[in-house]
N, C-alpha and C positions, 0 to 999 in steps of 0.2 A: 268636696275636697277634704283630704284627709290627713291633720295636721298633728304629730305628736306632740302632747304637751306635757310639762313635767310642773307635776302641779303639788309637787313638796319636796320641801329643801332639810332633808335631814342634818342636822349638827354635832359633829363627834363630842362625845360623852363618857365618864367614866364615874360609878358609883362604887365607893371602898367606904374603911375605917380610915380616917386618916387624923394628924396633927402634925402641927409645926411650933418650934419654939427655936429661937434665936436668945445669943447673948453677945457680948463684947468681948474680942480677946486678943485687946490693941496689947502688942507686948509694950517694956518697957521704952521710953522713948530714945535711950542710948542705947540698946541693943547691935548686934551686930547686924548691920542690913546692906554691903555692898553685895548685890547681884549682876552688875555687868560689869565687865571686863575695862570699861573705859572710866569710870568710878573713880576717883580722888580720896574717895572718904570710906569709912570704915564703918563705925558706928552711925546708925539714926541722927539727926538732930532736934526731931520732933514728931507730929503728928498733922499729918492732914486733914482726915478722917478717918474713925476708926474703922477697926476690921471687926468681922462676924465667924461667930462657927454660929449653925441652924441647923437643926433636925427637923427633919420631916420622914415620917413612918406612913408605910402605905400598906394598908393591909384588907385581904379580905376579905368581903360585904355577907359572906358564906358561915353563922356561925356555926358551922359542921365540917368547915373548913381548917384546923388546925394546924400546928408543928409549924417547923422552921419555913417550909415552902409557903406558906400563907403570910409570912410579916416582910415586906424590906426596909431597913434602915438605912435612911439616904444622910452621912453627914456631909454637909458643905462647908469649906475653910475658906477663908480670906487669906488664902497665900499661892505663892506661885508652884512651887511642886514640894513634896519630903522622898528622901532616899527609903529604899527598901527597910532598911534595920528603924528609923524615926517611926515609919510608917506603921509599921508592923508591933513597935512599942506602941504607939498612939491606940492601935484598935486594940490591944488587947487588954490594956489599962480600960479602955472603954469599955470592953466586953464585961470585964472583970467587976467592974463598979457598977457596971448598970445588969449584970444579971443575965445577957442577951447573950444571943453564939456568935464567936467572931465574924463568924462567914456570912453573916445576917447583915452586916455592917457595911455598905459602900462608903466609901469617900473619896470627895470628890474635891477640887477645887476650882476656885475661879480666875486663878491662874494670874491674879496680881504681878507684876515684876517690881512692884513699891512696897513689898511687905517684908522685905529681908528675906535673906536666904537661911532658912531652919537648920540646920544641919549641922551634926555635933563634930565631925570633923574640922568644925570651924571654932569649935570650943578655946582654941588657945590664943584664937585673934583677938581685936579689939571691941568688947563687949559682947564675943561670944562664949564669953564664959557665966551671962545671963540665958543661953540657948536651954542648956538640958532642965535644969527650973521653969522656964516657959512651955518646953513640951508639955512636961507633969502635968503643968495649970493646964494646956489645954485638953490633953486626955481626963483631967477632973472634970472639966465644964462639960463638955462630948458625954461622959456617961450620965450628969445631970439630966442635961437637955432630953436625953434619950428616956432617962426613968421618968420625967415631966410626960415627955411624950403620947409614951404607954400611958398613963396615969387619965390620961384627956383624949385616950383614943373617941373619935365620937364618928357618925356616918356624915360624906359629902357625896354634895355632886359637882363633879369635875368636868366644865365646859372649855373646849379646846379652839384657839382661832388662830388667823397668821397674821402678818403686815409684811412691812417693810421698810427697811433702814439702810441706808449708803454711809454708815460711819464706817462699817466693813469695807476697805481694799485691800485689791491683792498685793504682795508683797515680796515679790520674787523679781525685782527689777535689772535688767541687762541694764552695765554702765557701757557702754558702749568707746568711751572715752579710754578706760583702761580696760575694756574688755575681760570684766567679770561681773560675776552675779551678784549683788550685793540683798539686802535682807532689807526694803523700803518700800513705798508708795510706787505701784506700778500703775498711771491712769490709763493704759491702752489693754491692760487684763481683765475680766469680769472675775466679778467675786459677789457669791454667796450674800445676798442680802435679807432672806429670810430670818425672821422675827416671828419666835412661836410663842404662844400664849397660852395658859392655865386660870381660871377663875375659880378657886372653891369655895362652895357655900354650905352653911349647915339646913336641916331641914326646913327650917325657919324662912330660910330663904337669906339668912345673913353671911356678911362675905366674911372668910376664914383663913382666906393666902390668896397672894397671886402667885404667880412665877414665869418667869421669863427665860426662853433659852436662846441664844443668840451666839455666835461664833464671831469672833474678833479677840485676839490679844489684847490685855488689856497691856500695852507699854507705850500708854502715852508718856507717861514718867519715866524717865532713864537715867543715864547720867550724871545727869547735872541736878538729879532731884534726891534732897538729903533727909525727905521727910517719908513716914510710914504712913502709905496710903493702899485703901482697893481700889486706885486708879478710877475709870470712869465707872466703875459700878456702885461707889460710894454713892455720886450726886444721883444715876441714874434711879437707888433702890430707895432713895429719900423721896423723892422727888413721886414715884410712883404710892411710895407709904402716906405721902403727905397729902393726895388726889384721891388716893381707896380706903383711906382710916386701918389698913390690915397690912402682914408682915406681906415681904415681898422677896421670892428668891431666886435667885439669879443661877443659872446654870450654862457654863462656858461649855459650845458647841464644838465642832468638827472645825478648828481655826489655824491648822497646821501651816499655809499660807496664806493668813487673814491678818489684815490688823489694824490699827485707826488712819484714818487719809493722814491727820496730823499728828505726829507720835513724837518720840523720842524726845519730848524735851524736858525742863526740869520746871515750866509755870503751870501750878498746882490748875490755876482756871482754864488750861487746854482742856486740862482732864474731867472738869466740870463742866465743862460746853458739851464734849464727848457723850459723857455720860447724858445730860441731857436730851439730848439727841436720838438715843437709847429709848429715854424714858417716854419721850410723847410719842416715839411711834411703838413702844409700845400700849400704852393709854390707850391708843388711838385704837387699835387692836380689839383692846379690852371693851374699851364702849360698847364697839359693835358685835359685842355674843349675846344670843338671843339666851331667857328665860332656862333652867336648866329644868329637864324632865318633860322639853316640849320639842315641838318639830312644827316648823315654816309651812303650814297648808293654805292651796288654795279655798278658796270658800264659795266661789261663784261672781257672778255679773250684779252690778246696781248701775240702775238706770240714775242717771243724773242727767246734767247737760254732753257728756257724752258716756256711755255704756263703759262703766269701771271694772277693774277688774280687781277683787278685794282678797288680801290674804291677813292671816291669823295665826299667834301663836295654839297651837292646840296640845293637849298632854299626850305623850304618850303611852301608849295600852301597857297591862302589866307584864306581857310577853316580850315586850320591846324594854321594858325596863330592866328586866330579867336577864334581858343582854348585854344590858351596860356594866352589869355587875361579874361577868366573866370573869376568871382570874386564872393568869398562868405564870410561872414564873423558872424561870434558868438561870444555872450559873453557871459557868464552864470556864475550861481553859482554852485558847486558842492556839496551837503550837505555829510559830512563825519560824520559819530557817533561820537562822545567822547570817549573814552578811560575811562572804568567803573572805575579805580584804580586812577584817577588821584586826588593828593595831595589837600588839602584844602589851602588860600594862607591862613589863619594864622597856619598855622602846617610851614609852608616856610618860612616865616616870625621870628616863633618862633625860631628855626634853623641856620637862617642867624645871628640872637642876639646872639647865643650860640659860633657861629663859629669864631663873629667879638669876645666876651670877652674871648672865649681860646686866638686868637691870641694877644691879649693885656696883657694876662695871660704869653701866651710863652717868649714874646718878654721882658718881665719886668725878667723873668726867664734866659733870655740867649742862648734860644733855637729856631736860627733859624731856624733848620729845622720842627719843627713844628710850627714853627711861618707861615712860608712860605705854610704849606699845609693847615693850617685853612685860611689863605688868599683866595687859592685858591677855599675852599669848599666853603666861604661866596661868591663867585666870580658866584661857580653856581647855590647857594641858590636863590641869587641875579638878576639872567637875571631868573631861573624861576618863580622866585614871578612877573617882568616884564611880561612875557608870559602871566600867570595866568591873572593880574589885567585887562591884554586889551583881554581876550577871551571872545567872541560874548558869549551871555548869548543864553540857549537852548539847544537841546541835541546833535547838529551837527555842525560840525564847515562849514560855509560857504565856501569853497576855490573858489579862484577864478581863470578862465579859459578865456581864450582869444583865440580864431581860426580864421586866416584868409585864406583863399586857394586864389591862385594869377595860374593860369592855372595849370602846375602840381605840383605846391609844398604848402604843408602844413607848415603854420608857427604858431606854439603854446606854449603861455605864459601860465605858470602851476607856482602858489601859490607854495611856501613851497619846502623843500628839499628832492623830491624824488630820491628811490632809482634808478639804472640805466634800471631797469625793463620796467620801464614806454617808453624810448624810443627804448630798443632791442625788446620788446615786439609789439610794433605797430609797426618796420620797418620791423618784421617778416611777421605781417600779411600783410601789402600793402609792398611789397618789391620793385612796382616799382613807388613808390610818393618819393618823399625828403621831410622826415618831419623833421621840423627843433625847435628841442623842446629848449625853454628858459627857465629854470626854477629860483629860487628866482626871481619870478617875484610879486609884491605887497610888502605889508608889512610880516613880518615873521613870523606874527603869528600863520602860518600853522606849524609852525617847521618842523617836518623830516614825510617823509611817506615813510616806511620800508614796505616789503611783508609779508606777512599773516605769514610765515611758522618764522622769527628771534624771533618774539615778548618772552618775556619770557625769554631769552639767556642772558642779562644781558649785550647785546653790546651797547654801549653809544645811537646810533643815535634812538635805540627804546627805551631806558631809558625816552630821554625826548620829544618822540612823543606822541602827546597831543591825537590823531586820534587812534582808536581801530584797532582790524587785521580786516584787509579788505579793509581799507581805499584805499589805494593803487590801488588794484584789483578793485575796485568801479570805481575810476576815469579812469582807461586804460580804462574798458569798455564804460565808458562815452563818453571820446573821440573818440576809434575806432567804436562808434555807427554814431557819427555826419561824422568822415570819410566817411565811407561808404555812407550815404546818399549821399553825397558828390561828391565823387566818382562814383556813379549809375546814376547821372543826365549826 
């Protein structure tokens, strides 16, 4: 009888130069932090936990490998998104201080809705006139972190594994009641529950970072919550820092319709539980990656009381290490169409006036419940006329795209807030790479990129995606084209 058997389990792997450094860069605690629309408040009142910027530099393992195509600089922020002109200050203050080329520089966020909204157009509100001083500090800390970096580039090895987390649901719910879409807890949709995992070690064998990428919005905090917080990623990065003794960083997924079962509220320990929840599956993840620089082999039969069948971690040969050290790396633009329907910014403008004099209409009237909803509509008049005023002129919006492959895993910074497509999509078709997708990465001016088939349905995230149907489908191809290539060498 003739049985196939597969009698080794190989484990994605990736050997570079790498480092990470993290710092704190909780802004003040009155700062200007109302980010949604149904908000009361203006200013912060405090601090839940603090937020993070983190560098981490990947570069590679090749020293004959040089120049700009050999280093990426990943920074990570503990906020929810920055406009185009914030953004574009931030990295080149960065660049500028730390010596590096801007284009070298991803950043990314983890898309906090608790961290205040950055943005100097908000300069003349209430404690946003603390904003353009906190930029400054954080592009000083960013070009730090980054020349620490460099400074402690050293060699790892990067062992990749998955699990699985149900804090993610989908969030695109028919109200059926008033027969519209509204933006919540949908339990009859499947949602993206993959939880990817990173473990680096230095030669030694001592661990050096984790990281976790994972897709969910983090807006368990919302309205009603007056404090600056990284929502569920504060307890979850604690919590993992405090089990591993090493920095641990978090990178927000493909979560364009994802977001916690239990959200929107304003008690700080939803968002600890959240996080939590986060954190032991990923743990749980982590435990289970085998030894780095080895591979799962059979070994043979041992007779006991019944005939075993015994496997082993074993090293792998120096040709097979040789591969884990690959390195390739892209950066491109992606041209996405425009969106033929999209508003004129003085029709948004005019609109925003109308919204601000109902609510100064209501409030003089006594009525605040519509005081409080023309607040909110001026609120998203308001970041769409922002949108508008900084979209790249021409008929396609530039997105921007960042690819590096480090032996077998794919790591990719993706513009703008895609839906969860973009990453189930390509792990279907290479099922056996760890692509590790970061999305809000750049400025926001990408907004949302929803699939070809919602457009039209009236659910918020395609309401104010700037990018036509297709968009979406365009870029997965994009990607899974340079994959492949990739892949095939």
């Amino acid at each position: 009888m003739n049985i196939a058997s597969v009698t080794q389990v190989n484990t994605p792997q990736s050997y570079c130069q790498f480092s990470l450094k993290w710092a704190d860069i909780t802004p003040p605690p009155n700062i200007y932090h109302r980010m949604w629309g149904a908000a009361k408040h203006d200013r912060a009142t405090g601090v839940h936990r603090p937020l993070r910027a983190t560098a981490a530099i990947f570069e590679s393992a090749d020293a004959g490998h040089s120049g700009p195509e050999s280093r990426q600089i990943l920074l990570a922020l503990d906020h929810c998104v920055m406009g185009a002109k914030e953004l574009d200050q931030l990295v080149a203050q960065a660049a500028e201080l730390s010596g590096q080329p801007a284009e070298s520089i991803l950043v990314v966020f983890s898309h906090t809705h608790a961290a205040g909204l950055m943005s100097l157009d908000r300069s003349a509100l209430p404690g946003g006139e603390l904003i353009p001083d906190y930029l400054r500090s954080v592009g000083e800390c960013a070009a730090g972190l980054i020349t620490q970096c460099i400074a402690s580039l050293a060699p790892v090895a990067i062992v990749y594994g998955s699990g699985r987390c149900a804090l993610a649901a989908h969030r695109d719910f028919w109200d059926a009641e008033q027969e519209q879409f509204v933006c919540g807890y949908d339990p009859g949709a499947p949602a993206d529950d993959t939880v990817l995992v990173a473990r680096a070690t230095n030669r030694e064998g001592n661990l050096v970072a984790t990281l976790v990428n994972y897709a969910c919005h983090p807006t368990t905090l919302a309205w009603d919550n007056t404090l600056i917080s990284p929502d569920y990623i504060g307890a979850m990065r604690e919590t993992v820092e405090r089990e591993t003794g090493a920095p641990c960083l978090f990178l927000q997924g493909a979560s364009g319709e994802l977001g916690p079962r239990e959200g929107f509220v304003g008690d700080t320990a939803v968002a600890d539980r959240n996080g939590s929840e986060l954190a032991y599956a990923a743990l749980s993840a982590l435990a289970a990656l085998p030894p780095a620089r080895t591979r799962f082999c059979y070994t043979g039969p041992v007779v006991s009381g019944a005939t075993l069948g015994a496997w082993a971690h074993k090293p792998l040969a120096p040709d097979q290490l040789a591969a884990k050290s690959s390195w390739r790396l892209s950066r491109w633009r992606e041209f996405l169409p425009y969106r033929r329907d999209q508003p004129a910014a003085e029709q948004v403008s005019a609109a925003l006036e109308r919204f601000q004099a109902d609510e100064k209409s209501a409030v003089a009237a006594g009525d605040a419940a519509r005081a409080a909803e023309c607040r909110a509509m001026a609120e998203r008049k308001r970041r769409l006329l922002h949108r508008l005023e900084q979209m790249p002129l021409g008929e396609s919006f530039p997105l921007q795209v960042v690819m590096w492959r480090i032996g077998d895993a794919f790591w990719i910074g993706v513009q703008g807030e895609s839906y969860s497509l973009l990453q189930t999509e390509l792990r279907r078709r290479f099922p056996g790479a760890p692509l590790l997708v970061c999305s809000i990465a750049a400025d926001w001016g990408a907004s949302y990129l929803p699939p070809r088939e919602i457009y039209g349905k009236g659910i918020y995230q395609e309401s104010i995606a700037i990018v036509g149907p297709g968009g979406l489908e365009q870029l997965i191809e994009a990607v899974a084209k340079r994959i492949a290539v990739n892949t095939s060498e």
